[in-house]
N, C-alpha and C positions, 0 to 999 in steps of 0.2 A: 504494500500500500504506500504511493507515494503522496507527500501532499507539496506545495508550489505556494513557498512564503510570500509577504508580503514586499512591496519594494523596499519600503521604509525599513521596515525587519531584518531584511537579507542584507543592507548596508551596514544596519547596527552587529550584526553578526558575521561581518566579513571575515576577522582573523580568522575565526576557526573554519573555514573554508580553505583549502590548500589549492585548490585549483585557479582560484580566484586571482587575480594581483593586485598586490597591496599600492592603496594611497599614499600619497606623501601629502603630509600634514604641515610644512610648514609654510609659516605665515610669508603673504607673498610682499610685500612691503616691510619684509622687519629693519627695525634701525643699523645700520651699518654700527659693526665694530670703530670704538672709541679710532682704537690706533691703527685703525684703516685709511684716517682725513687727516692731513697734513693742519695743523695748527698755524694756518695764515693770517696774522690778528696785524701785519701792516700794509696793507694791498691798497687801504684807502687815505691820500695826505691829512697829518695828525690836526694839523687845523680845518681840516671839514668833521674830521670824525675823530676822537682822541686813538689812542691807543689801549685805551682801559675800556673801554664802548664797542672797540674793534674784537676785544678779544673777548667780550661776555657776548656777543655777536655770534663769535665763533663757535663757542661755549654751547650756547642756544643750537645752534645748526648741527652741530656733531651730532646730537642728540634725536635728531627727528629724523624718521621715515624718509626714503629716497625722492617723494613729491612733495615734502615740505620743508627742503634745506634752503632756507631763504633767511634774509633779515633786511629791514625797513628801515633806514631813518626819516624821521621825519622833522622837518622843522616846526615852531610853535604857529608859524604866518605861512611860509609859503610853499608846505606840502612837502611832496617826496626834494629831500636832500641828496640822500644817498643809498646806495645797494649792495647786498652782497647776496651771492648765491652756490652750491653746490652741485655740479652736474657732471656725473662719471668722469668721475677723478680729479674734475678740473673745478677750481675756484672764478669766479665774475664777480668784478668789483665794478661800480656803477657810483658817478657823482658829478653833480653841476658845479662851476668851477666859475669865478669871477674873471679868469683870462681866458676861455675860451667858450666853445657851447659845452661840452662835458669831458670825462675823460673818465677811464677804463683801466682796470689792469684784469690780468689772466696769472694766475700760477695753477702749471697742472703738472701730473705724469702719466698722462694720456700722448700715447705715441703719437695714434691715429688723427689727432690734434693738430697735430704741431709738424704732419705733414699735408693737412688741409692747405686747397688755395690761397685762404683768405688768411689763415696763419702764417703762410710762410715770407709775408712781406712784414712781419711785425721785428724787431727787434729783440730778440732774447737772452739772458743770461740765467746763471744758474745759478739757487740759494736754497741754503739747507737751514731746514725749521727742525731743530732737534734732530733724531735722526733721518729725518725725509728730505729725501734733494730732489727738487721741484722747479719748472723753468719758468719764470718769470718774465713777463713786459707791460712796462706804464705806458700811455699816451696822454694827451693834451688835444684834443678834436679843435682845432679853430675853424671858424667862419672864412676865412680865409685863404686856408691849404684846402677848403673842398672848394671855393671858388675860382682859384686861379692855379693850383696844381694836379685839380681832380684827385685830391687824397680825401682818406678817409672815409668815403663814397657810404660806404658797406654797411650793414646795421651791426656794429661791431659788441651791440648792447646785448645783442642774443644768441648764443653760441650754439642753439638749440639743434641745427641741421649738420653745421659741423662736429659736434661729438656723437650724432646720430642716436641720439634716444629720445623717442616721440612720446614713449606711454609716460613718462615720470614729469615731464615737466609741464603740465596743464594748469597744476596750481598756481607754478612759479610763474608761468609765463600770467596770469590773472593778475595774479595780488604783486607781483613785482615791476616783470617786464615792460607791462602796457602803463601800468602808473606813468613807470618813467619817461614813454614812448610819449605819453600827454602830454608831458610840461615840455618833453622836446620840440614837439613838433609847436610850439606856442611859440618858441625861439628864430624858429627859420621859417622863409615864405614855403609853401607846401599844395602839392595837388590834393584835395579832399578824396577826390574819385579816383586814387590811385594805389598800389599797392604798399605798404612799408617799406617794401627794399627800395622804392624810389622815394623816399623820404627827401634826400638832400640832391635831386633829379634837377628842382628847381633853383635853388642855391648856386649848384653847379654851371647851370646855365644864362646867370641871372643877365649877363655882357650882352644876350643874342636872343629873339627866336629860331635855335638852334632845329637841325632836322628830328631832335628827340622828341621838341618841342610839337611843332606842326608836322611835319613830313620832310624827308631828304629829298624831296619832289619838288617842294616849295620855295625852298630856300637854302643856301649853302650853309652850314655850321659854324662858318665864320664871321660874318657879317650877318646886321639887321634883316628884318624881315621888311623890306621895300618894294615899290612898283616893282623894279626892276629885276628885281630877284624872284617876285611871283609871276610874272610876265615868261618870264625866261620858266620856270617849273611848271607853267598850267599848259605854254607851248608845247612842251616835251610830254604830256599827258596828251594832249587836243587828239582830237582823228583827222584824218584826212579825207575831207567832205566828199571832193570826186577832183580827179583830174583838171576840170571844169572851174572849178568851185577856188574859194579864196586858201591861195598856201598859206604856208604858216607865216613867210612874212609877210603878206597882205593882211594877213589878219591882226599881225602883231603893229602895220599902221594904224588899224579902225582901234583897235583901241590905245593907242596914243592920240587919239582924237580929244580934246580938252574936257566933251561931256564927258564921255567914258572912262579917259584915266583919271578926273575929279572924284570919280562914283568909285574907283577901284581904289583909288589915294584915301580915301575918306575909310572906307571900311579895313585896308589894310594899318589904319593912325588905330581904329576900333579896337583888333587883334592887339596891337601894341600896348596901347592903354590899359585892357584889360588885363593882359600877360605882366607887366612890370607893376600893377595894383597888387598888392600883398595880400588885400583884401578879397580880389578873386580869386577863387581855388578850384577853378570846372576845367581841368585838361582838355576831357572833352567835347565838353563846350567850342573853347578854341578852334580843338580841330573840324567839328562840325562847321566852324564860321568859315574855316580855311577850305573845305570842302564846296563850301554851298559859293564861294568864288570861285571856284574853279569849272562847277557846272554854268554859271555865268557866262564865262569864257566861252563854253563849246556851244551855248543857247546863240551867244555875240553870231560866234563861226556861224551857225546854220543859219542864221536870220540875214545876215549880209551876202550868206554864197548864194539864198532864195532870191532876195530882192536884195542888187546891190545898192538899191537908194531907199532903201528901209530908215526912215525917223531916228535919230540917234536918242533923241526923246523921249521917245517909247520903249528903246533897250532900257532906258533908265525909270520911268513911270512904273513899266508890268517887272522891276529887277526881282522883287520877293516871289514872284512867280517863278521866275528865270532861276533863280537859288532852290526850287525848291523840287526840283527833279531833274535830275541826268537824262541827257537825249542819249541817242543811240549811238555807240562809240562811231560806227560808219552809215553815213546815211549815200544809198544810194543813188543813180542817174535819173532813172525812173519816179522814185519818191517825190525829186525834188522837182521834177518835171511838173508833175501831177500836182501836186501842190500848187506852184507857179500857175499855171492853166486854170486851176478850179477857185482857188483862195487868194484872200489877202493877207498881209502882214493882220491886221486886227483880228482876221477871224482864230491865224494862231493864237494869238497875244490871248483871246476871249476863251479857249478850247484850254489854254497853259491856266488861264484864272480859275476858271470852274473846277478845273481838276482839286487846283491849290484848295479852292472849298471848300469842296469833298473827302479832302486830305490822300487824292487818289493819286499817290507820286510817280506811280509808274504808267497811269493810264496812256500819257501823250505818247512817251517813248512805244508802248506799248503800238498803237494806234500807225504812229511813223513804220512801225515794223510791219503790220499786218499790209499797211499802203503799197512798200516792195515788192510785197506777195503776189497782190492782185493788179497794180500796176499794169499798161495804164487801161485796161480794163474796166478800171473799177466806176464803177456809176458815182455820181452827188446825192447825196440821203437827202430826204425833205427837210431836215432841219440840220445844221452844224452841231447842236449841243448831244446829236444823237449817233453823229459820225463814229465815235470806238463802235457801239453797238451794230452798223451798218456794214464796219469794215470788218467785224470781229465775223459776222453771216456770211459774205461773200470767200473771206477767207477759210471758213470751216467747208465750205463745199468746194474748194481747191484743194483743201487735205483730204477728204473724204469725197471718195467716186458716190453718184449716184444708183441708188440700187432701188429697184423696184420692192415693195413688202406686199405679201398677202393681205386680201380682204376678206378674207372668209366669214366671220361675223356678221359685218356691214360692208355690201358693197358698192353702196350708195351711203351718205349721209342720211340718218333717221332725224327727221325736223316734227314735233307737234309743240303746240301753246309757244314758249318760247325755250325748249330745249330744244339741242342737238346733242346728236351720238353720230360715232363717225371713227375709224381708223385710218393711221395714216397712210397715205399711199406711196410712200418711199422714205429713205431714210433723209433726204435735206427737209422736208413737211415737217419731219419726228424732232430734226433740231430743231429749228423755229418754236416748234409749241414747246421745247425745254427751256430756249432760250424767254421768252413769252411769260413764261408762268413760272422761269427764275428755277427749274427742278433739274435733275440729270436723266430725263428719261432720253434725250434726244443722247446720249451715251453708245458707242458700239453696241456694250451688251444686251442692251434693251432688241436695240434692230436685229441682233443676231437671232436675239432668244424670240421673234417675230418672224424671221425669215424660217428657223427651224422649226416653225411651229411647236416652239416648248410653252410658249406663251400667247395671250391677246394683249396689246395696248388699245385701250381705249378711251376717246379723248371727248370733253363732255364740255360741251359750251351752252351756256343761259345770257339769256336777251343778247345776243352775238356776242357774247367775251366771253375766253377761258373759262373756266370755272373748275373744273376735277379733271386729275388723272387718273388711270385706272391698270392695273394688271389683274389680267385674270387666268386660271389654270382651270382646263376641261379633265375633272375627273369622274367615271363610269357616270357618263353623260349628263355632269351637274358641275355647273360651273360655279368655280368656289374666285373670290375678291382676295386676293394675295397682297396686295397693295391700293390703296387709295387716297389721294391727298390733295389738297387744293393747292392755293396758290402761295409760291418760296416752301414746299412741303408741309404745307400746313394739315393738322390733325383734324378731322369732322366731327364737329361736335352730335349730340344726339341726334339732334330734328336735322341736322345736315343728313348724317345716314338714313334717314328717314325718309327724307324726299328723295336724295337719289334713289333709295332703292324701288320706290317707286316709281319715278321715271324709268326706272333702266329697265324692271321688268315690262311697262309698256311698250318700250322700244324694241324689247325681243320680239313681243308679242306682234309687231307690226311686219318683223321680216321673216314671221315661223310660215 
């Protein structure tokens, strides 16, 4: 007779099980041995922190668990002072300094350390704390050696990735690291929206908008951010409109034109002012601004290679339009043809506005592209504001062959009172009434699953507009509604199911 313990039971009774294997019980954080940590009680200058405060510091931290070897000073007024912390093997000393922005030492005997990148540019010497001989180095951080010698760069406050242990320092990096990390970055101008390791990013680059800053596209890394230096970077971006069409240095006269470089002069003073304000801290901010000139530039290009006596006035009137969506890197022969022929500069300008509106950024480009497609082909829609929509139809039936669908249902449209029932009779029909009522039944799958007769589409219009879609599936000669929805997929409510289903069975009933 066997019987089969309980889990709790079987655990509490492990040892006397031989087959079993034994637990190890000990504590997974236990405090490190005394005389495993090197007793470093001067790591931090005795006029920021004495030597008698350093070493009850020390004292304190020997003593705790591997994620809570830290210690705090704190001033009575103005917060974190100074730092000290313990992380496999190696000592971090942390403190604000009235000669520079802060300064650091390191004593470890962590090998793996002290052959890191970021270590091996530090200065080291050796010094023995009773019997433990431990490599030691000060610094001095100034504001100074990161702006004009690019030193210091590194967040030299957190050694965290360099001695490679992630689970133990969570605490420290909490109640220590980030304190400190706050009153620093109070100290130097700083990008808000950007990572820590780019802390002294801006600092560094304070002389320039450097390519770190904006783009190595925009501007050389040496010098300001100027006309002439975005001019020269948006050129090297631009496309090459057509053969035909304004080169680059034609284009790069139109906008040396007084309207145009005032409006590009103005917004690149913008860039600057905002960049050298201390006060601003949106990196990418910036670079959005630097971005939204440079679609400018290629908006300039197409509108002068369209119409070379296009209003210089109007580049600059509709410009937030012009910033707020990239045209198409190459716009074709054909495009600009058809364009020229059917439009004017205003009707783009008014097609660029509406978009912006609707906040539809890709719409125009979008629209410029399907034009290529169907070029010159393509008809004039009855209205301009409906032109994507127009060209968006004629281009779906250039990608897609015409194909005939079964009527088997209805092979005539069914009309009483003011419905209609009706299936479509090809697959460009099946698009339009997707397109129409906003759904994807005009979709391949739809048409195929019609063509193979695995399915019926049926398409339900009252007082002549759309009104429901419908899929239906013929099983042992009863037709079951698989799908039904109205208009953008909308759900039917009760009395909706209600009356279609009464309409609909009338409608069989007219072609039985």
């Amino acid at each position: 007779m066997d019987f089969t313990l309980p889990a709790s039971l079987a655990d509490k009774l492990r040892a006397y099980d031989p087959t079993r294997p034994k637990v190890k019980t000990t504590r997974p954080d236990a405090p490190a041995k005394l005389a495993s940590i090197a007793p470093c009680d001067d790591l931090i200058p005795f006029e920021i922190v004495s030597q008698a405060d350093q070493a009850a510091a020390v004292a304190h931290i020997r003593a705790q668990p591997a994620s809570h070897r830290y210690y705090r000073f704190d001033g009575p007024n103005d917060g974190f002072r100074a730092g000290l912390y313990h992380v496999l093997s190696t000592w971090v000393a942390l403190w604000f300094t009235p000669d520079g922005l802060y300064g650091f030492s390191y004593a470890t005997k962590n090998q793996d350390l002290l052959t890191d990148s970021r270590a091996r540019e530090l200065n080291w010497t050796e010094k023995k704390y009773g019997r433990f001989k431990v490599s030691v180095c000060t610094h001095i951080v100034r504001a100074e050696d990161v702006r004009t010698q690019k030193m210091w760069e590194r967040s030299y406050w957190s050694l965290f990735n360099s001695v490679k242990d992630y689970g133990r320092t969570a605490h420290i990096g909490l109640h220590l690291v980030k304190r400190f990390q706050s009153k620093l970055k109070l100290m130097v101008p700083y990008w808000s929206d950007k990572s820590w390791g780019d802390l002294f990013e801006r600092l560094g680059t304070e002389n320039h908008v450097g390519h770190s800053i904006i783009s190595s596209s925009y501007c050389d890394s040496n010098r300001d951010f100027t006309f002439d230096s975005f001019v020269k970077g948006s050129l090297q971006l631009s496309y090459t409109v057509t053969e035909r069409g304004l080169q680059k240095e034609k284009l790069k006269s139109v906008l040396e034109r007084p309207t145009i470089r005032r409006f590009i002069t103005a917004k690149i003073e913008d860039i600057n002012s905002k960049f050298f304000d201390p006060e601003f801290r949106e990196f990418y901010k910036l670079r959005e601004m630097a971005e939204k000139l440079t679609n400018y530039v290629k908006w300039v290009g197409l509108f002068t290679s369209i119409w070379p006596q296009v209003q210089l006035d109007h580049l600059v009137n509709y410009a937030d339009d012009l910033h707020f969506s990239d045209p198409p890197y190459y716009v074709q022969p054909n495009c600009m043809d058809w364009i020229r022929s059917h439009m004017k500069p205003d009707t783009l300008f008014n097609l660029l506005d509406r978009a912006h509106r609707a906040d539809g950024r890709f719409e125009v480009r979008d629209t410029l592209r399907m034009i290529q497609q169907c070029a010159p082909n393509l008809s004039v829609p009855e209205r301009w504001r409906d032109l994507h929509d127009h060209v968006q139809k004629e281009s779906w039936k250039i990608e897609n062959t015409l194909e005939k669908l079964p009527q088997d249902l209805f092979t005539e449209p069914v009309k009483f009172d003011d419905w209609t029932f009706f299936q479509p009779s090809d697959t460009h029909q099946l698009a339009d009434w997707g397109r129409h009522v906003r759904n994807c039944v005009g979709g391949s799958s739809y048409a195929d699953g019609v063509r193979k007769k695995r399915h019926f589409i049926v398409l339900c219009m009252r007082s002549r507009k759309p009104t429901f879609t419908v899929q239906l599936k013929l099983e042992s000669d009863k037709l079951t509604v698989t799908q039904i929805v109205g208009l953008s997929n909308a759900r039917l409510s009760a009395d909706e199911s209600a009356m279609y289903s009464t309409a609909f069975s009338k409608a069989l009933s007219m072609v039985a």
